[in-house]
C-alpha positions as CSV (number, residue, x, y, z in Angstrom):
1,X,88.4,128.4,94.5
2,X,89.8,131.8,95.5
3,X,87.0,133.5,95.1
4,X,85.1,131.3,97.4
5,X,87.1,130.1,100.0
6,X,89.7,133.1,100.0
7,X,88.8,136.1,102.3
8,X,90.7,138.6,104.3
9,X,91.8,138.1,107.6
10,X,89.3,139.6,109.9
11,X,89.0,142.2,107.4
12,X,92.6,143.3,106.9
13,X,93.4,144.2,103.8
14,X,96.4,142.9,101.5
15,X,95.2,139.9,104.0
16,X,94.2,136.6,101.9
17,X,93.6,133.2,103.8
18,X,91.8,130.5,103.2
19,X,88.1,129.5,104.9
20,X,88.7,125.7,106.7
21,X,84.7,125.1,104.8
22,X,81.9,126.6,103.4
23,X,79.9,127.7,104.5
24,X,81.7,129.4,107.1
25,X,82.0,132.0,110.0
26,X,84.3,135.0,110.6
27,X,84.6,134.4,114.1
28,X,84.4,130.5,114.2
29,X,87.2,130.2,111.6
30,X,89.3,132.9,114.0
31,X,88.6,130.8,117.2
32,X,88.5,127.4,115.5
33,X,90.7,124.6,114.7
34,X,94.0,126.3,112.6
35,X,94.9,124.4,109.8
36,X,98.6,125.8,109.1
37,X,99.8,123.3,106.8
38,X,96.0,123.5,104.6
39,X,97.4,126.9,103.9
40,X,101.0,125.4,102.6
41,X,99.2,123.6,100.5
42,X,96.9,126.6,99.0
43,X,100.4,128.4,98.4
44,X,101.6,126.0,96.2
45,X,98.3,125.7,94.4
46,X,98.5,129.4,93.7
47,X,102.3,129.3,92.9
48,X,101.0,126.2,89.9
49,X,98.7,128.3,88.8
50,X,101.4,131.4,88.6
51,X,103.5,129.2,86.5
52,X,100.3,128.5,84.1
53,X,100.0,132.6,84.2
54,X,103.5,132.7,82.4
55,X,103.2,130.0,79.8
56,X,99.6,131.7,79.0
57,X,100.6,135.8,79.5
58,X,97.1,136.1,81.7
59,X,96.2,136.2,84.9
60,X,94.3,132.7,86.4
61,X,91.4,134.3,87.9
62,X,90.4,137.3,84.9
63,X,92.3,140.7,84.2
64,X,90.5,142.5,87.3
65,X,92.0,139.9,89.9
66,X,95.3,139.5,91.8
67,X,97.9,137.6,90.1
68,X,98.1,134.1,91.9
69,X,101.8,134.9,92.5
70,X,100.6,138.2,94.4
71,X,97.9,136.5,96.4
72,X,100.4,133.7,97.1
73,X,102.8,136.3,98.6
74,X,99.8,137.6,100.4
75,X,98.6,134.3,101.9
76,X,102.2,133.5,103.0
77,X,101.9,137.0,105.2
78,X,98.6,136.4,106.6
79,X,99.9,132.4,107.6
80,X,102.2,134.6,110.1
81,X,99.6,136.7,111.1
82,X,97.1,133.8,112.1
83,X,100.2,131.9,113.3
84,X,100.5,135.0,116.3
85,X,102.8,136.6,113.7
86,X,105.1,133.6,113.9
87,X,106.4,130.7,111.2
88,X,107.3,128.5,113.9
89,X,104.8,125.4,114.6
90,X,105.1,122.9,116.9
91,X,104.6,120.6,113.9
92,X,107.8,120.6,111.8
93,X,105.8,118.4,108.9
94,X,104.0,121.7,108.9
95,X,106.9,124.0,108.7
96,X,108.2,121.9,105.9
97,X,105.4,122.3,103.3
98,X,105.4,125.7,104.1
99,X,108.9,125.6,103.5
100,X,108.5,124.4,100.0
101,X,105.6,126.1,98.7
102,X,108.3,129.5,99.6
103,X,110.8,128.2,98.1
104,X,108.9,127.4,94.8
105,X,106.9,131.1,95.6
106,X,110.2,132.8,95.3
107,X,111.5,130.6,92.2
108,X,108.0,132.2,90.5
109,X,108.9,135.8,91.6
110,X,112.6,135.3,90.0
111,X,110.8,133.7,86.7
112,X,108.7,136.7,86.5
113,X,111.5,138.7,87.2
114,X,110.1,140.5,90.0
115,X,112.0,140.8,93.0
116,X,112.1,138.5,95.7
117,X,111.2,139.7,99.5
118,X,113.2,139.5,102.5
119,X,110.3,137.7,104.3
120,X,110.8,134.7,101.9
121,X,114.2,134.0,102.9
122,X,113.8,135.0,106.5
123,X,110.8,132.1,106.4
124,X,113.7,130.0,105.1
125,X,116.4,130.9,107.2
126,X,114.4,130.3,110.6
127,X,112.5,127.3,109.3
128,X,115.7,125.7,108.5
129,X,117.1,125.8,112.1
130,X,113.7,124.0,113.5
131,X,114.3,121.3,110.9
132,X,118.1,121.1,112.3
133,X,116.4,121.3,115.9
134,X,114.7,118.1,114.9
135,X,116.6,116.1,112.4
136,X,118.9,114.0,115.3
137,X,120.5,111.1,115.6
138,X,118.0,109.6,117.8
139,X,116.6,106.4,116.6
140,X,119.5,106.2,113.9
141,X,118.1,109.2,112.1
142,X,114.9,111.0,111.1
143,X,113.5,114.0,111.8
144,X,110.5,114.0,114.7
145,X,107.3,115.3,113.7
146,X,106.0,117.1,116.6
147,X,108.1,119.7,119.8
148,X,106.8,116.7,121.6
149,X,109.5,114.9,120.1
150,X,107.8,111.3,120.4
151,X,107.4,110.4,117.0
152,X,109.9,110.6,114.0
153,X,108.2,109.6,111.0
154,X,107.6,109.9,107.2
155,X,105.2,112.9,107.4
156,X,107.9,114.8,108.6
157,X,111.3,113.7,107.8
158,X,110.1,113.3,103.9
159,X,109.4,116.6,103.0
160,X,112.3,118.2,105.1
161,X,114.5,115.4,103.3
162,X,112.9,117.6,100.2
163,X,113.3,120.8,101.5
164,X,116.8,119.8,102.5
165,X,117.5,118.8,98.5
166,X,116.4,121.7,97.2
167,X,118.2,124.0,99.3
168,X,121.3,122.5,98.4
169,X,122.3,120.5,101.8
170,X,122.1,117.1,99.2
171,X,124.0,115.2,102.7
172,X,121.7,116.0,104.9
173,X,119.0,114.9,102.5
174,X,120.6,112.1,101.7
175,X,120.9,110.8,105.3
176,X,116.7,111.0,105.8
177,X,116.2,109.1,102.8
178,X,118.5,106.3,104.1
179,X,116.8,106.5,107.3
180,X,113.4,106.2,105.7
181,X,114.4,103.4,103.8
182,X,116.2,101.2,106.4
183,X,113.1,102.2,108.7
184,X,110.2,102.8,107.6
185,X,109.9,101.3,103.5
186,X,108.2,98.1,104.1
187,X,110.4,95.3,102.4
188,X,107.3,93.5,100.2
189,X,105.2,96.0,99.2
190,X,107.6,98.9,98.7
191,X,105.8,101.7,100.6
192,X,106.5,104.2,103.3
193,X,104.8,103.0,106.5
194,X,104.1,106.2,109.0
195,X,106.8,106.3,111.5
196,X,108.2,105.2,114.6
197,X,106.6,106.6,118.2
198,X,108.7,106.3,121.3
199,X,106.2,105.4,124.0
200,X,107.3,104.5,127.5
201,X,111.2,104.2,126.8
202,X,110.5,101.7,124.2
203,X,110.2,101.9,120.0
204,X,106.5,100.9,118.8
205,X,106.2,101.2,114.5
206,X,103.3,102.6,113.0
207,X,102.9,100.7,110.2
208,X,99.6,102.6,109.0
209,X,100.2,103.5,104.7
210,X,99.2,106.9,103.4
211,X,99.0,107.7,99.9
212,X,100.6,111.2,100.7
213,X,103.6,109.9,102.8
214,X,104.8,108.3,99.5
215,X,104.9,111.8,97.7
216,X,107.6,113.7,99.3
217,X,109.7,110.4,99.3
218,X,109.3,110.7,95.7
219,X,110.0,113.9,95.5
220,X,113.4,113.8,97.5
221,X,114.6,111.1,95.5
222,X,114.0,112.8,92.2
223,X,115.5,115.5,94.0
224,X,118.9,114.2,94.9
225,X,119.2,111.9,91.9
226,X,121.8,109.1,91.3
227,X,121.5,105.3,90.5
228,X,120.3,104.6,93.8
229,X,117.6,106.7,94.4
230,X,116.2,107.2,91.1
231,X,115.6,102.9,90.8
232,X,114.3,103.2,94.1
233,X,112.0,105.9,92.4
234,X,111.1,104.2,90.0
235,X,110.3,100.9,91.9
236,X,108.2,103.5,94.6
237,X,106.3,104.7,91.3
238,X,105.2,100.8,90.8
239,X,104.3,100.6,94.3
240,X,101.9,103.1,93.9
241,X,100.1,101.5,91.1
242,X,100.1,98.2,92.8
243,X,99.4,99.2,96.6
244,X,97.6,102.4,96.5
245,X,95.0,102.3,93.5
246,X,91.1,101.5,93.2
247,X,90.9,97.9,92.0
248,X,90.6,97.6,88.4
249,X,91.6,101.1,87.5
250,X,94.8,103.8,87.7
251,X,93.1,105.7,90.3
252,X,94.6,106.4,93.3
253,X,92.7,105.7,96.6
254,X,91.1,108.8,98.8
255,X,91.9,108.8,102.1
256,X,88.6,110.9,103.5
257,X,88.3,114.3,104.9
258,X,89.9,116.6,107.0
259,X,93.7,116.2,106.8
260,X,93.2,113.2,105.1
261,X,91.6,115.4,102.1
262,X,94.8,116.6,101.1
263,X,96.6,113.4,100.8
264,X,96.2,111.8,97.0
265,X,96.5,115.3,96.1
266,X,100.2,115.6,97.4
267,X,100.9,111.9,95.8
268,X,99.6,113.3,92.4
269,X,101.7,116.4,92.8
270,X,105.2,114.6,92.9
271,X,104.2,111.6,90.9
272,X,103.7,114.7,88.0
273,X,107.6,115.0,88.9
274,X,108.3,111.7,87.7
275,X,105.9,111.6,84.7
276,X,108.1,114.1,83.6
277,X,111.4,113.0,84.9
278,X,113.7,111.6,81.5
279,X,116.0,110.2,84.2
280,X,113.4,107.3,84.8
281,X,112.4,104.7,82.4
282,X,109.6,105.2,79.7
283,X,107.5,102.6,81.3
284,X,107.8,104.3,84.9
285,X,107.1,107.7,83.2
286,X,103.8,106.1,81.7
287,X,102.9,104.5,84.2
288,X,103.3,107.9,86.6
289,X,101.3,109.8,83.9
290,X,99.0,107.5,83.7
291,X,98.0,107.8,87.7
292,X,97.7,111.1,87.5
293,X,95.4,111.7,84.4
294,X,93.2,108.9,85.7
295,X,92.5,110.4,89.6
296,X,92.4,114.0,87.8
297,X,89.9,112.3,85.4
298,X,87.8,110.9,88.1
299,X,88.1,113.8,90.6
300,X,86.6,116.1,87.0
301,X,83.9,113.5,86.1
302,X,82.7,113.3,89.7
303,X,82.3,117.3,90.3
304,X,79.1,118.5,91.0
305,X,78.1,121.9,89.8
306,X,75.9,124.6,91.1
307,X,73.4,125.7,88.8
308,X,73.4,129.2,88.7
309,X,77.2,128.5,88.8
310,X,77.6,132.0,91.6
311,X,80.0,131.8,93.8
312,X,79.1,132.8,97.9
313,X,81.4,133.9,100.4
314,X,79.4,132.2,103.2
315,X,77.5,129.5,100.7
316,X,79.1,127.1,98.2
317,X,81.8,126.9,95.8
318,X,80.4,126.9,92.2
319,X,82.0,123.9,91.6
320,X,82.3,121.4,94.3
321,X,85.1,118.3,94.0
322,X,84.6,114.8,95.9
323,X,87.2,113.9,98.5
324,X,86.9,110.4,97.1
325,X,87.5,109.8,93.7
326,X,85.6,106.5,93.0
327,X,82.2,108.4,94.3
328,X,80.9,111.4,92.9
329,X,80.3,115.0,94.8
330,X,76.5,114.8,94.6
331,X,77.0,112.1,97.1
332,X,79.9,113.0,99.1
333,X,79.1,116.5,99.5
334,X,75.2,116.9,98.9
335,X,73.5,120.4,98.5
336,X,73.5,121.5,102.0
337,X,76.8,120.0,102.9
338,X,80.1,121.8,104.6
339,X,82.8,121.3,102.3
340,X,85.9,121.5,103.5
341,X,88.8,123.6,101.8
342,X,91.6,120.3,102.0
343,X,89.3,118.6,100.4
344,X,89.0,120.8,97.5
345,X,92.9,121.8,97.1
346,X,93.3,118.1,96.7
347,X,91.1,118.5,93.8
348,X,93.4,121.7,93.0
349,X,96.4,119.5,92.5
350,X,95.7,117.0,91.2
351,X,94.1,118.8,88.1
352,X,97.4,120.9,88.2
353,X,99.3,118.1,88.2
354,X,97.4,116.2,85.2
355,X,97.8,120.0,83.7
356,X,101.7,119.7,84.1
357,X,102.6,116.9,81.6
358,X,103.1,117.2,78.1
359,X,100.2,115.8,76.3
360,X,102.4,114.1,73.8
């Protein structure tokens, strides 16, 4: 994965980004679409497999590579430098991954008991005020999920109800989660629904469900803790299985390409959370691990491999994950195909996630 979608940044070294798909273009992937929050995501992939470089003593990636701590340190630089050497988005839903996937870089450096840098808690410190810039009282809550300031949703207002936990502000967290609950958890099937868009003076609801929304809800309530929150966890854990899955199986759904590519990955990431959460009941903790080893299982069993197994900068990954996990890769991305990097982080998590919970 690194070694085929990672690359310097036009060249720069101690650069390390991310390619949007392979094959790809230098210039095109300068001058094309940016994908900040794909690259919050590819931190956090890189800070799992830091934490697998600890319980193991060696490096992810073989003895003559970077440590996937150092490139993550890296690839948080070169977001700012691609950003116009800014963290500041006009999307806060995209400030808050990033957000997280610092914080949990900077709880790898203290495990590995390497200093921590400035720039972490400088990412913190002004991505914090954007999320009080946008967490207001308008609407009875939320946090809006563009500058636009249209639209306060899930997307948004769950992670930064996250980020908000971890960081210690558990009343401001606290207040998001009760928003998202008397807003936007739908009453019979106990899911998140997107958000709520103010067009034309009035309040329309999306009600569209995303299997990622229902992550970071998770994750907040985990967070936070207390009778409340962890039954609502657990009943949010059994919506998933009910709502969200392939028929017939423990899979959880796709949902496509492009943004979309990321999204069961980000479920599977926090429902590893509560698959090892001793807080919850053993038949939500089952039923959690359960999820995750079956979409890991599927996402593995559907790969398709190349078969000189090389690795290109401008071909192919040697290995090549679907974006859906009920049809294999030899059909969703045939030889010849772009594949896009979301679509293969997904595939990242999720195996880190089935990779996180004790096999006993």
């Amino acid at each position: 994965m690194t070694r085929s979608f990672g690359r310097r940044l036009l060249f720069l070294p101690g650069t390390h980004i991310g390619a949007v798909s392979l094959p790809s273009n230098t210039l095109k992937s300068i001058s094309g679409p940016w994908h900040y929050w794909w690259q919050a995501h590819y931190v956090d992939c890189l800070v799992d497999a830091g934490r697998r470089e600890l319980a193991s003593k060696t490096k992810f990636d073989g003895a003559s590579r970077p440590s996937a701590g150092r490139l993550a340190s890296r690839l948080v630089t070169t977001i700012r430098l691609r950003n116009l050497l800014r963290f500041v988005n006009d999307y806060y839903d995209d400030m808050a991954w990033l957000a997280l996937a610092t914080l949990r870089l900077e709880k790898l450096a203290e495990e590995t008991k390497k200093p921590g840098r400035r720039r972490n808690a400088y990412v913190q410190k002004s991505l914090t005020l954007q999320f009080d810039s946008a967490s207001t009282d308008h609407l009875g809550g939320g946090t809006f999920w563009s500058t636009k300031r249209d639209f306060k949703n899930t997307p948004a207002t769950a992670p930064v109800a996250l980020y908000y936990a971890r960081t210690g502000h558990q009343e401001r967290a606290q207040s998001l989660v009760t928003w998202l609950n008397n807003k936007l958890l739908h009453p019979e099937r106990g899911v998140y629904l997107d958000g709520l868009r103010i067009s034309n003076g009035k309040t329309e609801l999306d009600a569209a469900i995303y299997t990622y929304n229902q992550g970071p809800v998770l994750g907040a309530l985990l967070e936070l803790g207390g009778e409340d929150n962890l039954r609502r966890a657990a009943l949010l854990v059994d919506a998933v299985e009910r709502e969200l899955t392939l028929p017939g199986t423990q899979v959880v759904r796709g949902d496509g390409t492009g943004d979309g590519g990321l999204f069961t990955g980000i479920l599977l990431r926090y429902l590893a959370l509560a698959a090892r959460d001793a807080r919850l009941p053993a038949t939500t903790r089952e039923t959690a691990t359960s999820l995750v080893r079956s979409t890991a299982d599927a996402l593995w069993t559907g790969r398709r491999e190349n078969q000189n197994q090389a690795t290109s900068r401008r071909g192919t990954p040697a290995i090549v994950f679907s974006f859906d996990p009920q049809r294999p890769a030899s059909e969703t991305y045939p030889v010849g195909a772009a594949v896009e990097l979301s679509t293969q982080l997904q595939a990242w998590m999720a195996l880190e996630a089935a990779a996180s919970i004790p096999s006993n």
